[in-house]
C-alpha positions in Angstrom: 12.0 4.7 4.5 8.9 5.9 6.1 5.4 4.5 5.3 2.2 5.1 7.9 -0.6 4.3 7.9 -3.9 5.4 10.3 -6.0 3.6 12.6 -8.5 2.5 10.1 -5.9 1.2 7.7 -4.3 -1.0 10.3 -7.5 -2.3 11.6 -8.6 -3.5 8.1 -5.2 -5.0 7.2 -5.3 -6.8 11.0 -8.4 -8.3 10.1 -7.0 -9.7 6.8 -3.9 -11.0 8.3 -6.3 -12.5 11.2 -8.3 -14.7 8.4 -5.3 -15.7 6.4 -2.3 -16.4 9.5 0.1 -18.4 7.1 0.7 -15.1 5.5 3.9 -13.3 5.8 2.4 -10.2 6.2 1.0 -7.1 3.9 2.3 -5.8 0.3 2.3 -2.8 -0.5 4.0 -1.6 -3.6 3.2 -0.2 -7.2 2.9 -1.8 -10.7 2.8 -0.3 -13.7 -0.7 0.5 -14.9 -3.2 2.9 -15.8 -3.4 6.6 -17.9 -0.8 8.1 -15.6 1.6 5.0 -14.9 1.0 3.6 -11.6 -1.1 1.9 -10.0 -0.8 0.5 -5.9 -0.6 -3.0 -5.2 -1.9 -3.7 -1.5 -2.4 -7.4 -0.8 -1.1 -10.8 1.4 2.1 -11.6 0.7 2.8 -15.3 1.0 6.3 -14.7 1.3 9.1 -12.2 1.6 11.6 -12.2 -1.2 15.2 -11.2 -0.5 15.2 -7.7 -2.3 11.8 -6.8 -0.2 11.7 -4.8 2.4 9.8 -5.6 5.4 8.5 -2.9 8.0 6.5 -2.7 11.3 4.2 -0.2 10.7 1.9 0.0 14.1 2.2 -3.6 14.6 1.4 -4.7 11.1 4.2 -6.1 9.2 4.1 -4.4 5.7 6.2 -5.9 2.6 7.9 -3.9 -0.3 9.4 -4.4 -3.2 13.1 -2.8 -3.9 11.3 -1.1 -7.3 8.6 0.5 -5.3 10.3 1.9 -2.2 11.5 5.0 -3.8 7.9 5.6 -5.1 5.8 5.0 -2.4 8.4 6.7 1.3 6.3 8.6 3.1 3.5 7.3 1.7 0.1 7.5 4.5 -2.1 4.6 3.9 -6.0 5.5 4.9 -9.0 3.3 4.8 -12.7 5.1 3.9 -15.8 4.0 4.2 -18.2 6.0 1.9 -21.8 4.6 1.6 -21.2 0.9 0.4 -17.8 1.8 -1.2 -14.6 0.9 1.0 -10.7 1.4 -0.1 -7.5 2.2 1.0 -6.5 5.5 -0.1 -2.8 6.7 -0.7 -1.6 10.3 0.5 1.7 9.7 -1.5 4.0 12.9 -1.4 5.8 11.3 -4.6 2.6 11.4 -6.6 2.8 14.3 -9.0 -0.2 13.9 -10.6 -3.1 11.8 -11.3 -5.6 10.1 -13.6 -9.0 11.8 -13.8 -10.7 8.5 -12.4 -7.9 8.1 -9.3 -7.1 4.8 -10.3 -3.6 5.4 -11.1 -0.5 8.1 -10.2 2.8 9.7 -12.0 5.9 11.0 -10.5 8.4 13.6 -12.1 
């Protein structure tokens, strides 16, 4: 299992965690959405379930779900800043194709 995610990623999900410190940590997973199927899920979890999977990814705890490991390993998680717009943005090598708005993802 192999998630990253860059500097600018970790420093906006730091911040989160710093305003909310009862929280278990970040999830990141998929749900079922969308044109082309999938859509990611990144948010504070308030707690780790016993099928979850919990990583240290540069120092920031990230929590998945057992459906969406296979669908998101070796996933790279980015944040981007473009005028007032900021998201995180997924460089997912399971993705085999997206919506045309980006909103959600397949796999074959």
């Amino acid at each position: 299992m192999s998630i990253s995610i860059t500097p600018a990623a970790s420093e906006r999900m730091r911040h989160f965690l710093a305003t909310t410190p009862g929280a278990a940590g970040i999830r990141f997973g998929v749900k079922r959405t969308g044109c082309s199927g999938f859509a990611y899920v990144v948010d504070l979890a308030a707690s780790v379930a016993a099928e979850d999977q919990a990583l240290d990814v540069d120092g920031v705890r990230l929590i998945v779900d057992a459906r969406s490991l296979p669908l998101v390993d070796g996933t790279v998680i980015d944040f981007q800043r473009q005028g007032l717009n900021a998201a995180f943005v997924f460089h997912n090598p399971n993705a085999t194709g997206e919506c045309g708005c980006g909103e959600s993802f397949t796999v074959s």
